[in-house]
FIKOL-431138 format. One record per residue: residue number from 1; residue in one letter; x, y, z of N, C-alpha, C, O in turn. Coordinates in Angstrom, 2 decimals, padded with zeros to 5 digits, always signed. Example, Ala and Ser with C-alpha at 12.3 -4.5 7.8 and 13.67 -1.06 7.14 Angstrom:
# FIKOL-431138
+-----+---------+---------+---------+---------+---------+---------+---------+---------+---------+---------+---------+---------+---------+
: num : residuo :      nu :      nv :      nw :     cau :     cav :     caw :      cu :      cv :      cw :      ou :      ov :      ow :
+-----+---------+---------+---------+---------+---------+---------+---------+---------+---------+---------+---------+---------+---------+
:   1 :       A : +013.19 : -005.69 : +007.80 : +012.30 : -004.50 : +007.80 : +013.20 : -003.30 : +007.80 : +014.24 : -003.32 : +008.46 :
:   2 :       S : +012.85 : -002.25 : +007.08 : +013.67 : -001.06 : +007.14 : +012.90 : +000.03 : +007.87 : +013.41 : +001.14 : +008.04 :
+-----+---------+---------+---------+---------+---------+---------+---------+---------+---------+---------+---------+---------+---------+
//
This chain:
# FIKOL-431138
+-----+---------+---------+---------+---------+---------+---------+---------+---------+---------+---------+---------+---------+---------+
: num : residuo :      nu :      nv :      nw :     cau :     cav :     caw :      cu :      cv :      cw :      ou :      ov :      ow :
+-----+---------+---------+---------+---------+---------+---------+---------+---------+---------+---------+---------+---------+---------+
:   1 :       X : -013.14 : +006.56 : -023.93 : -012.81 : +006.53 : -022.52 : -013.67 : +007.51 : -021.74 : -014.02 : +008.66 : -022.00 :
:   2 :       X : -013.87 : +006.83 : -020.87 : -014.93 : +007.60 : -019.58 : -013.84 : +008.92 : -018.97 : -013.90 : +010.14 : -019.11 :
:   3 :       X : -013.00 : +008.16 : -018.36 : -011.58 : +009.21 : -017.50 : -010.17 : +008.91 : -018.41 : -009.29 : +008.07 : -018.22 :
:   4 :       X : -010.27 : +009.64 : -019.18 : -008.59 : +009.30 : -020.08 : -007.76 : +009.13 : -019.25 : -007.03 : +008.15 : -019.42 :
:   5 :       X : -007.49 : +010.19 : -017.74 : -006.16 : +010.22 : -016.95 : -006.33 : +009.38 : -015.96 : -005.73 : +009.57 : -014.91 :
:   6 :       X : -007.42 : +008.00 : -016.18 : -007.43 : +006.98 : -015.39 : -006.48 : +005.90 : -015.51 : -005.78 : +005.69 : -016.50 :
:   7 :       X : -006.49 : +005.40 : -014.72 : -005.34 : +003.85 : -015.11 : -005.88 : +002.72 : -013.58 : -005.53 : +002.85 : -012.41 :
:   8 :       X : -006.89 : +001.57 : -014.23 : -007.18 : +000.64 : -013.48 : -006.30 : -000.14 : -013.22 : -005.68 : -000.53 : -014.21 :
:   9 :       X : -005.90 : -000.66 : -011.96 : -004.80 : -001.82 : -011.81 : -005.21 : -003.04 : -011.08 : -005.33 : -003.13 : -009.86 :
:  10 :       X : -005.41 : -003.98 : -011.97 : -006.03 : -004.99 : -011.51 : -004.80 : -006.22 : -011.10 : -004.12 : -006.61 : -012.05 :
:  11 :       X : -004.44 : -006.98 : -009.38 : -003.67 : -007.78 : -009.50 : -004.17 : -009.03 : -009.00 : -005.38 : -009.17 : -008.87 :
:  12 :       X : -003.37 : -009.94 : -008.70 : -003.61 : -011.58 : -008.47 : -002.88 : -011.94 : -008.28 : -001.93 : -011.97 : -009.06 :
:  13 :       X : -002.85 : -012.60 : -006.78 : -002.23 : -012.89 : -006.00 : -002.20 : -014.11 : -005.29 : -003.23 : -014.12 : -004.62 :
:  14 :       X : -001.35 : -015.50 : -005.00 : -001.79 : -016.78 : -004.41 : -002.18 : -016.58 : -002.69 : -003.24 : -017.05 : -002.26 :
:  15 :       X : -001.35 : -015.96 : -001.90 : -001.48 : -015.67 : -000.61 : -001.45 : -014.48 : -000.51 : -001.04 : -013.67 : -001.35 :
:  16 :       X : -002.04 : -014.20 : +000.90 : -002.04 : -013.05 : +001.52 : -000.64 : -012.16 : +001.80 : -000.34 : -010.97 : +001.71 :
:  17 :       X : +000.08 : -013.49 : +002.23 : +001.29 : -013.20 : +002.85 : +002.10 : -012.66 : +001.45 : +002.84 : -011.68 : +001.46 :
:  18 :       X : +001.78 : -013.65 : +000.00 : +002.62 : -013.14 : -000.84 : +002.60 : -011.40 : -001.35 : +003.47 : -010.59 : -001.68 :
:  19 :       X : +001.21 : -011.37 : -001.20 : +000.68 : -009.83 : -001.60 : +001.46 : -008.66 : +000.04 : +002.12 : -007.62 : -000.03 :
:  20 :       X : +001.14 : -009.21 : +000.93 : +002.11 : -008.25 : +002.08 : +003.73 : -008.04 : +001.82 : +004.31 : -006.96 : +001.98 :
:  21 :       X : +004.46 : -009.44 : +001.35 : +005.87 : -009.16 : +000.89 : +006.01 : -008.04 : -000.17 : +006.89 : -007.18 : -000.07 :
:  22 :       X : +004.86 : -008.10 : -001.49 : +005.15 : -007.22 : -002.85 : +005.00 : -005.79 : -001.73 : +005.94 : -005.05 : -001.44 :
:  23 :       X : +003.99 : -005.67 : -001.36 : +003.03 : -004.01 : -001.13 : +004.09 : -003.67 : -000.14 : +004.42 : -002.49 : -000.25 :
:  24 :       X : +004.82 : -004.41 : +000.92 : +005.63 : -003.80 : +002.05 : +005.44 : -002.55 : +002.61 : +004.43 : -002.62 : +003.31 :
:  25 :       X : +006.02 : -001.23 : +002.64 : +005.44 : +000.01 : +003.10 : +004.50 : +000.89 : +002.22 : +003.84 : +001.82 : +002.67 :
:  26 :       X : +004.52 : +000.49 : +000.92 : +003.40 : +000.97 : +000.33 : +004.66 : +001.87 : -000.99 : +005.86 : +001.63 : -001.09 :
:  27 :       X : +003.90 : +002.80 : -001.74 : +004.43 : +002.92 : -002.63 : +005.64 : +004.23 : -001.99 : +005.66 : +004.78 : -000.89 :
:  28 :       X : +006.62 : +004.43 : -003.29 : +007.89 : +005.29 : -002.71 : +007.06 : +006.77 : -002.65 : +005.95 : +006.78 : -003.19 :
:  29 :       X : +007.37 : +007.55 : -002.25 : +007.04 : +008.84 : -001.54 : +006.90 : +009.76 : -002.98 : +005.68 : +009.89 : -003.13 :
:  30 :       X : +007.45 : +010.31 : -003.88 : +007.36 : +010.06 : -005.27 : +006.19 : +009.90 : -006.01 : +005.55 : +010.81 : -006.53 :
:  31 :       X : +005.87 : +008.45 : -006.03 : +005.10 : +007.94 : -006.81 : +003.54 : +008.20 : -005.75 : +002.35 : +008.32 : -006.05 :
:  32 :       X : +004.05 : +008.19 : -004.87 : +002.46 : +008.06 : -003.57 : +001.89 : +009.50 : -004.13 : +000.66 : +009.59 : -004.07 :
:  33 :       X : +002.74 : +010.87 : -004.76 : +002.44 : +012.01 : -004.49 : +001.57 : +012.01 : -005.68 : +000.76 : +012.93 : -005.77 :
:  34 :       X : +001.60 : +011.00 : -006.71 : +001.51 : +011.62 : -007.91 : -000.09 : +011.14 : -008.29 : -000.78 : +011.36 : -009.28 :
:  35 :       X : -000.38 : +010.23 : -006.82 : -001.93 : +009.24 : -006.66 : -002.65 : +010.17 : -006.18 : -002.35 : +010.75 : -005.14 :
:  36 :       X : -004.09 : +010.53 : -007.13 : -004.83 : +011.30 : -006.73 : -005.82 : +010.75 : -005.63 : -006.31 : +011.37 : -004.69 :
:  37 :       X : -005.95 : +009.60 : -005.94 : -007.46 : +008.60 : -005.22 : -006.78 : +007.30 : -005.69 : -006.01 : +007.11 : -006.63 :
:  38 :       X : -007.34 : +006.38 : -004.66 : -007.44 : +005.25 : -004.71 : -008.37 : +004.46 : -003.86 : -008.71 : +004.66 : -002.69 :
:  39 :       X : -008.75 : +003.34 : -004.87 : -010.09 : +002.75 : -003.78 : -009.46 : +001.06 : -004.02 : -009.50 : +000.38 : -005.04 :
:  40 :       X : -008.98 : +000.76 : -002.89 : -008.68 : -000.67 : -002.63 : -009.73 : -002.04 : -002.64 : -010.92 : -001.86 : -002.37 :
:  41 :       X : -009.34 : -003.11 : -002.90 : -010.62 : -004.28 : -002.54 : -010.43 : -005.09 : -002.89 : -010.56 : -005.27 : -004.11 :
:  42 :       X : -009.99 : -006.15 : -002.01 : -009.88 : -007.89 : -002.04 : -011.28 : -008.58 : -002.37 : -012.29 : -008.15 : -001.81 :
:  43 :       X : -011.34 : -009.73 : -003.34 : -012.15 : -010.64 : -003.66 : -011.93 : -011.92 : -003.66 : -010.88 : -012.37 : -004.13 :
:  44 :       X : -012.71 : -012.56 : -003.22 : -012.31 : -014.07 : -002.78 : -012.68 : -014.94 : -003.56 : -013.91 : -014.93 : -003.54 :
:  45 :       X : -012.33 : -015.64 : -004.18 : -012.38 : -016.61 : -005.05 : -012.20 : -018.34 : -004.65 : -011.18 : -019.01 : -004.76 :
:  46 :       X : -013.75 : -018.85 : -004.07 : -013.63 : -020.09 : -003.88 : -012.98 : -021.27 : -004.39 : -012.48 : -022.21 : -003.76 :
:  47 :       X : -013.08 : -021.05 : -005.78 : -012.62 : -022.35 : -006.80 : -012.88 : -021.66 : -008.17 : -013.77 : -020.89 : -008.52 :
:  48 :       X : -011.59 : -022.30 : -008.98 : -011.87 : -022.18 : -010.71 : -011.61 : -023.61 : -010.66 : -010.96 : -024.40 : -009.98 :
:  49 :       X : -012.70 : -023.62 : -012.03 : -012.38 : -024.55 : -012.82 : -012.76 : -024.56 : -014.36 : -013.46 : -023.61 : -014.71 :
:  50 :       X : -012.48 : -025.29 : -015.14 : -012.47 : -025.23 : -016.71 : -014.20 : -024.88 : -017.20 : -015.15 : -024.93 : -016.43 :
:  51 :       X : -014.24 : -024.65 : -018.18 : -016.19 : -024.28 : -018.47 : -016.44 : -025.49 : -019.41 : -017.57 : -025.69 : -019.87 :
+-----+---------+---------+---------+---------+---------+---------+---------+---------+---------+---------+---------+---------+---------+
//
């Protein structure tokens, strides 16, 4: 491991709207304290299909 006290969180999501219901005000006050950094970023994904 590059950063042992790292932890990547990768999610996936169908809508926008569904990802605004999960995230709502953001994380509890608690857990927000315990985030050193974070770097956010949506990717768009035209189409899957089988290979």
């Amino acid at each position: 491991m590059i950063e042992p006290d790292r932890i990547n969180v990768h999610e996936r999501w169908e809508t926008d709207e569904a990802l605004a219901r999960f995230r709502g005000a953001g994380p509890e006050p608690a857990q927000a304290a315990r985030i050193r950094d974070a770097e956010v970023r949506a990717y768009r994904i035209a189409a899957v299909e089988a290979p």
